[in-house]
C-alpha positions in Angstrom: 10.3 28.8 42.6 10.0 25.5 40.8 12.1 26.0 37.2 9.9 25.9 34.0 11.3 22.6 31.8 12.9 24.0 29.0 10.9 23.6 24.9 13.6 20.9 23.7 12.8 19.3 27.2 9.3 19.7 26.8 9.5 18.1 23.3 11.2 15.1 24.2 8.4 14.1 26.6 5.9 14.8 24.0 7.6 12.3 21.5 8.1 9.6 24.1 4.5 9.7 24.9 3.8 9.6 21.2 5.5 6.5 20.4 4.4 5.0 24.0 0.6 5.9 22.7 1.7 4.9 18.8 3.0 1.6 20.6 -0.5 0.8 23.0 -2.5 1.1 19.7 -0.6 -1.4 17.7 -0.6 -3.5 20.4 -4.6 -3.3 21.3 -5.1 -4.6 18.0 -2.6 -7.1 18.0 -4.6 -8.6 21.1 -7.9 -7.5 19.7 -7.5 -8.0 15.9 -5.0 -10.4 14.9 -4.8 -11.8 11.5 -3.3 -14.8 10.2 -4.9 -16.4 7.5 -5.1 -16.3 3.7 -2.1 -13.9 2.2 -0.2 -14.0 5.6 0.1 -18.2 5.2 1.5 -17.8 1.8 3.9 -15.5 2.3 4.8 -17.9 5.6 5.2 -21.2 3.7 7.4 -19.6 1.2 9.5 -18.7 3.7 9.7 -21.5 5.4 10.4 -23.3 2.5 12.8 -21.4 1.3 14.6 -21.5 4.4 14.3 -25.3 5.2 14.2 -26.7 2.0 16.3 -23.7 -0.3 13.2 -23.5 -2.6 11.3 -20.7 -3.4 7.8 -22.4 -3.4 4.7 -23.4 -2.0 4.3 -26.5 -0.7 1.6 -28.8 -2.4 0.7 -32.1 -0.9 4.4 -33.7 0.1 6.6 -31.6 -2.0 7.1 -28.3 -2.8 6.3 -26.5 -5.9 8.3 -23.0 -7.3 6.6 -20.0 -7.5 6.4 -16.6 -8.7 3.2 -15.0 -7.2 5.0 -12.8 -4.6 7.9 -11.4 -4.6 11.1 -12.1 -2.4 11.0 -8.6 -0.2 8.3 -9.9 2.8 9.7 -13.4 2.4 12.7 -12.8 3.6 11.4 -10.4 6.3 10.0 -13.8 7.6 12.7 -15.7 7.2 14.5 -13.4 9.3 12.2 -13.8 12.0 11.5 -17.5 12.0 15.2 -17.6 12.7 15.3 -15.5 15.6 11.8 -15.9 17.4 10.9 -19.6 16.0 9.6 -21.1 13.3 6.1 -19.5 12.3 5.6 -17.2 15.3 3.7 -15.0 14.0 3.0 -12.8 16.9 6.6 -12.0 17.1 6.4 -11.0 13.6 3.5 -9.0 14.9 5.9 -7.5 17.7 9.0 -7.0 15.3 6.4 -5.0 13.0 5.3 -2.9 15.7 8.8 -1.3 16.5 9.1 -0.7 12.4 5.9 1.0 12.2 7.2 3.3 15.0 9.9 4.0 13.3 8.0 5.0 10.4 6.2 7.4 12.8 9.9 9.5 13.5 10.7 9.2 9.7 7.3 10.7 9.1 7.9 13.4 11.5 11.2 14.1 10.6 10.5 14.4 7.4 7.9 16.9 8.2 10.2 18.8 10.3 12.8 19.4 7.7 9.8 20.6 5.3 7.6 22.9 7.6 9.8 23.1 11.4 9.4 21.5 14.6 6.0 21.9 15.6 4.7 20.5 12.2 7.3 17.6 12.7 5.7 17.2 16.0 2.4 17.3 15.5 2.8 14.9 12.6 4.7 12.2 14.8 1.2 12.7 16.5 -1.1 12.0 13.9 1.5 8.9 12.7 1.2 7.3 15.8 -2.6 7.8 16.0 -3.7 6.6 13.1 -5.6 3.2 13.4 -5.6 2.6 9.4 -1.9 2.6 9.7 -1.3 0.6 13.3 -4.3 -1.7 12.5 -1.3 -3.7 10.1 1.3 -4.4 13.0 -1.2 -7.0 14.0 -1.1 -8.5 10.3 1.7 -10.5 8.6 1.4 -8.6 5.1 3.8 -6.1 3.3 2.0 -2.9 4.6 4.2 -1.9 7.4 7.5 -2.6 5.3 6.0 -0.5 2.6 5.3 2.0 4.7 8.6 1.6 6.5 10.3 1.5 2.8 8.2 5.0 1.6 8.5 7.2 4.5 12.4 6.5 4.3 12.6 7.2 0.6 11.1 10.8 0.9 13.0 11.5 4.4 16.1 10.7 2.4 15.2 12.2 -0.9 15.2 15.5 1.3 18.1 15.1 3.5 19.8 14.0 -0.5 18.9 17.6 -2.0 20.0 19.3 1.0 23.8 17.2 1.1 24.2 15.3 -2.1 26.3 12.6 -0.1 26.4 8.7 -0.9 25.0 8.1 2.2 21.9 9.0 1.3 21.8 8.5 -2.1 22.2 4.6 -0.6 19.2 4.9 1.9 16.8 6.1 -0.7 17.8 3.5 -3.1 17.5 0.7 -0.7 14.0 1.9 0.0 13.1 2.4 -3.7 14.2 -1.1 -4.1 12.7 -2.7 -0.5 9.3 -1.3 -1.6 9.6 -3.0 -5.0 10.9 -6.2 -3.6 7.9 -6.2 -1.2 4.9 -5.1 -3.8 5.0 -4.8 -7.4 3.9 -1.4 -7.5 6.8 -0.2 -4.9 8.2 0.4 -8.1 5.9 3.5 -8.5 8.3 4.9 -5.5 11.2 5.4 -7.7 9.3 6.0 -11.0 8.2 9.2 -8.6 11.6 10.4 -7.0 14.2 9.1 -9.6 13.1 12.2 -12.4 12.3 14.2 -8.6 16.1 14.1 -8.2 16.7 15.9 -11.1 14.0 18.6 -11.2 14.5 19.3 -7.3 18.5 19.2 -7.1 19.1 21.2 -10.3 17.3 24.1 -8.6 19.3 23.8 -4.7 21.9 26.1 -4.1 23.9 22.4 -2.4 24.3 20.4 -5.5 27.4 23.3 -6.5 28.0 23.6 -10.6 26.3 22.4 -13.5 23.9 20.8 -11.2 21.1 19.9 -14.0 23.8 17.7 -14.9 24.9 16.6 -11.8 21.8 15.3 -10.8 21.1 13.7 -13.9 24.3 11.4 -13.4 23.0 10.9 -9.6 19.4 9.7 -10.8 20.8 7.4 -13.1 23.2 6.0 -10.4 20.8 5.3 -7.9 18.3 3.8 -10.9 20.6 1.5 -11.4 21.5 0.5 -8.2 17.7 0.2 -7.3 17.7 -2.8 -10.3 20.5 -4.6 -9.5 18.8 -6.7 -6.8 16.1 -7.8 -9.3 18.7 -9.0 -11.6 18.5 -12.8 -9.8 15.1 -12.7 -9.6 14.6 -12.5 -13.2 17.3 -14.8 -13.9 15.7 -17.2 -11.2 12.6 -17.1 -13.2 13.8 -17.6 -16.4 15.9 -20.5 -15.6 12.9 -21.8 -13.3 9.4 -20.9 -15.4 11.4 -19.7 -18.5 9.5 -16.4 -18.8 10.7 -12.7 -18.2 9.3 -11.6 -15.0 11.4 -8.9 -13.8 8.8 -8.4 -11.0 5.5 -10.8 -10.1 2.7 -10.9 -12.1 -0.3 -8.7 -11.8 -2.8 -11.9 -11.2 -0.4 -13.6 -8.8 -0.7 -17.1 -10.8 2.5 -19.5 -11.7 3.0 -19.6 -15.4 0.8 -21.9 -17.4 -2.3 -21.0 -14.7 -5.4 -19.5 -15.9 -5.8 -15.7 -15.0 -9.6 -16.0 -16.6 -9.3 -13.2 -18.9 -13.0 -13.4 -19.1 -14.3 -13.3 -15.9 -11.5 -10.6 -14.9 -13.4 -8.5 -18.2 -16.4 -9.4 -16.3 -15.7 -8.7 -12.8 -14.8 -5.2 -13.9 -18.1 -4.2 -15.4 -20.0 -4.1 -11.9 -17.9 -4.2 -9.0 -16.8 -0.8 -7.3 -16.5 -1.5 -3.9 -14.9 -4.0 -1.3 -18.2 -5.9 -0.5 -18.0 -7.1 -4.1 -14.2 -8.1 -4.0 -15.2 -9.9 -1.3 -18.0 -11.9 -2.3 -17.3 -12.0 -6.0 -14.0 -11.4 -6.6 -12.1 -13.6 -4.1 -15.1 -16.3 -4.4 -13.9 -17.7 -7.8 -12.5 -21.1 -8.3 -12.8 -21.2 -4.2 -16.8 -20.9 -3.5 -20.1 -20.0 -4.7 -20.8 -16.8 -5.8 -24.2 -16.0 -4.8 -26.7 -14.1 -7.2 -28.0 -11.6 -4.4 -24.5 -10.6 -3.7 -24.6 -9.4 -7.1 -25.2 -5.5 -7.3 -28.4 -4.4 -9.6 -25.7 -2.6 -11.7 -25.0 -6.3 -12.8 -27.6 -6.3 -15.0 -28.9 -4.3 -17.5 -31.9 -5.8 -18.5 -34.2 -9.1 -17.8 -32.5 -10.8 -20.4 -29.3 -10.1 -18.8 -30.5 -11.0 -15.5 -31.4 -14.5 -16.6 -27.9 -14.9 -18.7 -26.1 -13.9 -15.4 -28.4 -16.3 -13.6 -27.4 -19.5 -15.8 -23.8 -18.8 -15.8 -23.8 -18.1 -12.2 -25.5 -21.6 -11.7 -23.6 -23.4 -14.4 -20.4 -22.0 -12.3 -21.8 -23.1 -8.6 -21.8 -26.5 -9.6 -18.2 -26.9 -9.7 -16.7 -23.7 -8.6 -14.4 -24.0 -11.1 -14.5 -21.8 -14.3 -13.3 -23.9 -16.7 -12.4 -22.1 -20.2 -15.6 -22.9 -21.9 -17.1 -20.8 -18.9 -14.7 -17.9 -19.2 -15.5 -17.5 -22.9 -19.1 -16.9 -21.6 -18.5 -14.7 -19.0 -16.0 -12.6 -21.7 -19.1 -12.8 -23.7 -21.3 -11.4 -21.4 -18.9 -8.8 -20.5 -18.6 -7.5 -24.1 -22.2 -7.3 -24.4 -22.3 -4.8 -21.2 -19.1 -2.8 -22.2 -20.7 -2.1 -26.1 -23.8 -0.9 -24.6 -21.9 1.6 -21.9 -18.4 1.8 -22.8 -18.1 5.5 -20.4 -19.2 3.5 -17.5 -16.8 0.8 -17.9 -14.1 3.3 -19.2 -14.6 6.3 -16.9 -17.6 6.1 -14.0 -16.4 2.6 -13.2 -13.2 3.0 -12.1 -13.5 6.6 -10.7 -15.6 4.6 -8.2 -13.6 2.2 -7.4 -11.2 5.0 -6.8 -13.0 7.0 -5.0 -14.1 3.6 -2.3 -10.6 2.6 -2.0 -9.9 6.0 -0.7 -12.8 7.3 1.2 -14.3 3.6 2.2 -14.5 3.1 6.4 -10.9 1.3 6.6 -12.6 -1.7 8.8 -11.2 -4.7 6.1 -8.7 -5.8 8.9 -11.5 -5.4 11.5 -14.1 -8.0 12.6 -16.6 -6.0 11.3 -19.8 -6.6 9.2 -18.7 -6.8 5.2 -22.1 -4.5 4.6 -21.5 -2.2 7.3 -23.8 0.6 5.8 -26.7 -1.8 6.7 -27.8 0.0 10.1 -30.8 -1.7 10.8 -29.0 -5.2 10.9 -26.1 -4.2 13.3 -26.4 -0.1 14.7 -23.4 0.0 16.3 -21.3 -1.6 13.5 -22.8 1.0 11.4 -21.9 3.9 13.7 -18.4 2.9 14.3 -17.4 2.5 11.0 -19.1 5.9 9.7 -16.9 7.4 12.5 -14.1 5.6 10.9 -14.6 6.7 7.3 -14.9 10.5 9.1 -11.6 9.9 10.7 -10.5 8.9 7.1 -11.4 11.7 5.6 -10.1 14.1 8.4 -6.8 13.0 7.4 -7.2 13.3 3.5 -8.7 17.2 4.2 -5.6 18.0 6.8 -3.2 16.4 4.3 -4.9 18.7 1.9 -5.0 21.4 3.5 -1.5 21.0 4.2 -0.5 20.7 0.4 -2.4 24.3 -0.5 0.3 25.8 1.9 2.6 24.8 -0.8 5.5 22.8 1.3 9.0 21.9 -0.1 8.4 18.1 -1.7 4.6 19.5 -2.1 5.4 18.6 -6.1 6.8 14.9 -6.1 4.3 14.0 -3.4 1.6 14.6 -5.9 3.0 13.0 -8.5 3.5 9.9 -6.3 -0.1 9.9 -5.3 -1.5 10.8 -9.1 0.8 8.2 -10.2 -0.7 5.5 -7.8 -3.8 6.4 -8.4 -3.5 5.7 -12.2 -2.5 2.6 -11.1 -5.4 1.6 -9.3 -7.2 3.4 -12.1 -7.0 -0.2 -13.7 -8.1 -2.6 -10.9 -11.2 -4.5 -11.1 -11.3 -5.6 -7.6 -11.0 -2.4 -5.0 -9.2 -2.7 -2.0 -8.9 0.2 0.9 -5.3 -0.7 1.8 -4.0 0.0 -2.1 -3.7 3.8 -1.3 -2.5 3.3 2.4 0.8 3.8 0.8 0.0 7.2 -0.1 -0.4 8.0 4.0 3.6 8.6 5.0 4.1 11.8 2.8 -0.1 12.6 2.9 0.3 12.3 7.3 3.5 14.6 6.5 1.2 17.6 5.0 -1.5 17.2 7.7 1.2 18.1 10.0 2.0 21.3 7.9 -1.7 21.5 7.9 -2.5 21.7 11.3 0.9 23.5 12.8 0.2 26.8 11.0 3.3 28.7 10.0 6.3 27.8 9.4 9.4 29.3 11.8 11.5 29.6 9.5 10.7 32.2 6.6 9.0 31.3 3.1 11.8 31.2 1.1 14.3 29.4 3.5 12.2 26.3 4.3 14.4 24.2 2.1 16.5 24.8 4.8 14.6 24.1 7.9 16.2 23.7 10.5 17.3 19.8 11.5 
């Protein structure tokens, strides 16, 4: 009689195929979907520069000029991997990001584990390595996977912190509160979540012994302050180099002295909602036209504002610059349409920009059509990305789902996805992959989700087993 493999044995097979599966989708869209232009090349030449030439800048003709616009986090990510695969290969960047993004899938399902038991753990590796909107950024040079990389280790540690308040990982989940900052201004929102987490959480475990109110009080300040510390440079750096405070990078990603076109920002934010608009408008100014038709109809509220729009849009076009006199008009034009509907532009606005950023087909890294709801131009472009914004949404319903069975860390996740949210709140140019970040700890609850109950008891899954 052949033996039956044992459940750990079992187990083990079904992670290895879930990382060899996680690792043949990030490499299909490395061949299929690679993408190396615009944001990638900028965080490229700073390294490069930084690492040939010691400066932190972009270059600009035959020199190289300092800069602020992104922060040192990715940067040296690159650096690190100019020196060991070459100078500017970015497919090995590509490779190197692949094996983090794994990584993140076993944090993710650790972390799960610990909250809801093995299965959930399990099933949640699963879902981690499956996920396109996730894999789909191993194949770009940007600051996703690190972030990711960066979030799912804050919460795995956060957890294993409550459970044994050791400096171990009171280290780990400060390094990642201050990698995600150092990669993307709003990593900050990471520790702004977890640091007052640490002392609502740990004064109520049995582990943190006496007193623990206080005890985790003096443990959330430590690791605060530890999380600063590296920015402490930076801002000197920047003072001594643009003589401003900037403590992080600025929210228009312009040098100081450069135009961030208050105006057309003001302007921007009265009609755009979705990606299409980012696109086309957004991204276009001082770099292209900017087309009337791209324009939305909520542009305009009335024939006279159509042929006001018109004029500036032409006076514009003619030098895709906007100068300041042009800015003042745009600001002008923007007051005009916030005075007659200031709840669209304070509320319904940005509730929809919200609500596309989160529930839009996640195709922006694709090579699919920008308008992809336009099915009698392109039917299967249509069709695959309404299955993709299903699939989306499958994941938000499981992660749900998973958060109504009330799960250990079911409290700070929400506040770190309320709190991002209120961030993005104030955007006037939507994005999809702005609440990707939310997907380590969201894929964590579809795993509660869809492994039904727990092993261990209610009241004992703080202490699920490892």
């Amino acid at each position: 009689m052949i033996p039956m493999p044992s459940t750990a044995s079992r187990n083990r097979w079904l992670i290895l195929l879930a990382l060899a599966a996680g690792a043949a989708l990030r490499l299909w869209f490395i061949h299929a979907y690679p993408e190396v232009q615009g944001d990638p090349l900028v965080y490229g030449d700073i390294a490069k520069n930084w690492m040939l030439h010691g400066v932190y800048g972009m270059t600009s003709g035959t020199h190289v000029d300092p800069t602020l616009i992104r922060l040192p986090g990715y940067p040296l990510f690159l650096m690190l991997c100019f020196r060991l695969f070459g100078m500017e290969h970015y497919h090995a960047v590509m490779y190197f990001q692949v094996v983090i993004d794994l990584a993140t899938c076993l944090l993710i399902a650790a972390l799960t584990r610990r909250i809801w038991g093995r299965r959930a753990g399990l099933i949640a590796l699963w879902l981690a390595a499956l996920c396109p909107f996730t894999a789909n950024f191993a194949a770009v040079p940007l600051t996703e996977t690190l972030e990711l990389f960066s979030i799912a280790l804050a919460f795995y540690a956060f957890d294993c912190f409550l459970r044994s308040p050791l400096w171990t990982w009171a280290l780990l989940m400060t390094l990642a509160w201050s990698y995600a900052a150092l990669l993307r201004p709003d990593g900050a929102l990471l520790a702004v979540a977890l640091c007052p987490a640490l002392v609502f959480y740990g004064s109520r475990h049995p582990a943190v012994g006496i007193k623990p109110t206080r005890s985790m009080m003096r443990w959330a300040l430590l690791c605060g302050v530890l999380a600063v510390l590296p920015f402490i440079p930076w801002t000197i750096r920047n003072a001594r180099t643009f003589h401003v405070f900037e403590p992080l990078a600025p929210r228009y990603a312009v040098d100081p002295g450069e135009s961030t076109k208050p105006g057309f920002q003001r302007w921007t934010k009265t009609i755009c909602v979705d990606f299409a608009c980012t696109w086309d408008i957004y991204w276009n100014a001082d770099s292209d036209a900017i087309k009337l038709t791209d324009l939305p109809t909520r542009a305009f509220d009335s024939l006279q504002q159509y042929d006001e729009t018109r004029d500036l849009i032409a006076a514009y076009n003619r030098t895709t610059t906007i100068t300041p006199q042009l800015d003042a008009r745009f600001a002008a034009l923007a007051d005009k349409r916030i005075s007659a509907h200031p709840f669209r532009y304070y509320v319904e606005l940005p509730l929809a920009r919200l609500a596309d950023m989160w529930l839009r087909p996640r195709t922006e890294m694709l090579w699919i059509e920008l308008r992809w709801w336009q099915y009698s131009r392109h039917h299967t472009e249509t069709e695959f990305a309404l299955g993709y914004a299903a699939l989306n949404l499958a994941y938000l319903i499981a992660a749900l789902v998973g958060f109504l069975k009330r799960p250990s860390l079911s409290g700070v996740i929400l506040a770190f996805v309320l709190l991002r949210c209120a961030l993005l709140l104030t955007l006037e140019a939507p994005e999809p992959r702005y609440t990707l970040e939310c997907f380590p700890p969201l894929i964590a609850l579809a795993g509660v989700a869809l492994s039904g109950r727990p092993r261990a008891p209610i009241s004992d899954r703080r202490s699920a087993m490892h």
